[in-house]
N, C-alpha and C positions, 0 to 999 in steps of 0.2 A: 563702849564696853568691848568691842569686838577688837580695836585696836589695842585695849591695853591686853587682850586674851594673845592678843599676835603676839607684842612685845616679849610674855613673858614663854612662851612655846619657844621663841626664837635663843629665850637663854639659859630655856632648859636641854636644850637641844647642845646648844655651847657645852656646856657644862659634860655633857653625854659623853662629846667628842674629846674634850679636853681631859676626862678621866679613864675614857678607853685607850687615847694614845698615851698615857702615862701609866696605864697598864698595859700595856705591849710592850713600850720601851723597856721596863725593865724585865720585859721575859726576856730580851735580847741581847740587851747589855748587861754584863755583869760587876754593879756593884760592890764596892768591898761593903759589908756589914760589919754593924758594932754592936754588940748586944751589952745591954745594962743587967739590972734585975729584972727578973722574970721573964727576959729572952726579949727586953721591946729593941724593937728595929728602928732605929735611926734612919736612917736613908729612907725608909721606908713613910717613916712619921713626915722629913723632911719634905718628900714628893709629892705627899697629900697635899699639904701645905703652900707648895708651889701652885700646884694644881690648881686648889681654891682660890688662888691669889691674883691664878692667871685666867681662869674663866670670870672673876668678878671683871678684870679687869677691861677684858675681851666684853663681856657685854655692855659692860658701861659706854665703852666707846662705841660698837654699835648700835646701842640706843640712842647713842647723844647725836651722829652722822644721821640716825632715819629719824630724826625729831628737826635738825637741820631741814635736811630734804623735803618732811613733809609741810615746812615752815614755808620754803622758797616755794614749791609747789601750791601750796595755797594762795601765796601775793598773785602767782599767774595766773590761776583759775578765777580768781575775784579780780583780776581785772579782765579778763576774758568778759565775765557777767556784767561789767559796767559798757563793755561795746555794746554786749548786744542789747542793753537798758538804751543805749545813746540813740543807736538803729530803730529799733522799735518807738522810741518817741519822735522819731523824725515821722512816723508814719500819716499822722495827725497834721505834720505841714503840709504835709503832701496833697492830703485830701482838699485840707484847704484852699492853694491854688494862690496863684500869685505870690511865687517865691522868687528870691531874691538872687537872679545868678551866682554870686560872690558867694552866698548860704551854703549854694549846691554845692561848687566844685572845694569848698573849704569839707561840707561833710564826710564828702568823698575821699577825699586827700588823708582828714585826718584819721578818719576809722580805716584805710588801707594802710595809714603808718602804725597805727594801732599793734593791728595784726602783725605785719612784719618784725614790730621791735618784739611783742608777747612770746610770738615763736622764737626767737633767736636766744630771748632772756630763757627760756627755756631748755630750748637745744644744749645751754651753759653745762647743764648739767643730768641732762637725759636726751636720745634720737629720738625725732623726729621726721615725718614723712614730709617730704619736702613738696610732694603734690597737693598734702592739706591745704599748707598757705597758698600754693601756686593759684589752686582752685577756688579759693574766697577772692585773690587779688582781683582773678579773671573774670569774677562774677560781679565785683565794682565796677570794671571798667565798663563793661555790660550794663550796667546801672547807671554809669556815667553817661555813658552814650542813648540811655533810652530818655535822659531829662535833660540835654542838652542838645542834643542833634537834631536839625533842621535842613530837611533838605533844602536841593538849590533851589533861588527865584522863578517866578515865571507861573509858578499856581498860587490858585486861589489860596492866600491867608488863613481863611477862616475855618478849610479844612486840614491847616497844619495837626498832628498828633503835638507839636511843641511852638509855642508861639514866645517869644521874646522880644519884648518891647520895652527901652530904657531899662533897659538887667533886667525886669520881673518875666517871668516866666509863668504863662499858663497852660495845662495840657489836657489834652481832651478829654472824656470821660473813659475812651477804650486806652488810652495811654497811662493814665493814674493806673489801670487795673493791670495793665503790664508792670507801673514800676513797684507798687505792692505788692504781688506775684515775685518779683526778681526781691525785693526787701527780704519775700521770706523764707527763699531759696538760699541767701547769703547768711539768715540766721539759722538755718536748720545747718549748714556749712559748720558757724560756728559751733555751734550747741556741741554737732561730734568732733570736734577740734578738741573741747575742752573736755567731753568726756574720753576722748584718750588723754591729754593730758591726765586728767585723774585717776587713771587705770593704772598709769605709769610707777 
């Protein structure tokens, strides 16, 4: 409701400006008149005419350009929501433990290309702050490295935070709580990514 209350503000507005500059014009220029019976004004009748023809026309195409916009903007926003759907049900593998190296650095990969490509499809046709994406990348990588990294030999196994044995990976109880911590730091990232995008 509130959008279609926008739309029609925006072309009554049109319409305002389209019939003030075509009265000004002709306080300025002076057309020749013709007068018929009863003194009607021709040029006069004429300009209304134009006027109307030229504000109909004028809002149609801006309505049709912000229906576009709000089209494209919408494919980004709803895939925005399908990352951070993907993110938040990795959370559940997580807990469980005994994951599958290849799982990891695929999640990782492909929700940081995610991001990259959604901003870009974006930036197509509206700015964007280029430290949004900068800072969700940076916070994968941070994610990458809290479920992957292993420091060097020489200590005890059993108090690794990240143990990998034949790809499965399991991590400790204070380590899961770091990478769910960093999970939901990456989606409160996204969440305002996308609520600028929608502001936009």
């Amino acid at each position: 409701m509130q959008k279609n209350s926008t739309t029609h503000t925006a072309k009554a507005l049109i319409l305002i400006v389209v019939f003030a500059s075509g009265y000004l014009l002709s306080k300025f220029i002076n057309f020749p008149v013709y007068f018929f019976k009863k003194e009607l004004d021709v040029v006069g009748i004429a300009t209304i005419l134009v006027n109307i023809l030229l504000a109909y026309y004028l809002s149609v195409v801006i309505a049709k350009q912000s229906d576009i916009n709000k089209s494209d903007k919408q494919i980004v926003v709803n895939r925005i929501s399908k990352i951070i759907e993907n993110i938040e049900s990795f959370n559940s593998t997580i807990r469980n433990n005994g994951i599958l190296l290849f799982d990891i650095t695929t999640f990782v990969k492909r929700n940081s290309i995610a991001i990259v490509r959604t901003c870009k499809s974006f930036s197509e046709f509206h700015t964007i702050d280029d430290n949004e994406e900068g800072n969700i990348i940076k916070e994968f990588k941070e994610l990458n490295r809290l479920m992957t990294y292993t420091p060097p030999g020489g200590q005890n196994i059993n108090n690794q935070p990240v143990i990998i044995n034949n790809n499965i990976v399991n991590y400790s109880r204070e380590r899961i709580d770091e990478i769910l911590l960093k999970v939901d730091q990456i989606v409160d990232l996204i969440i305002k990514l996308q609520l600028t995008i929608n502001s936009r």
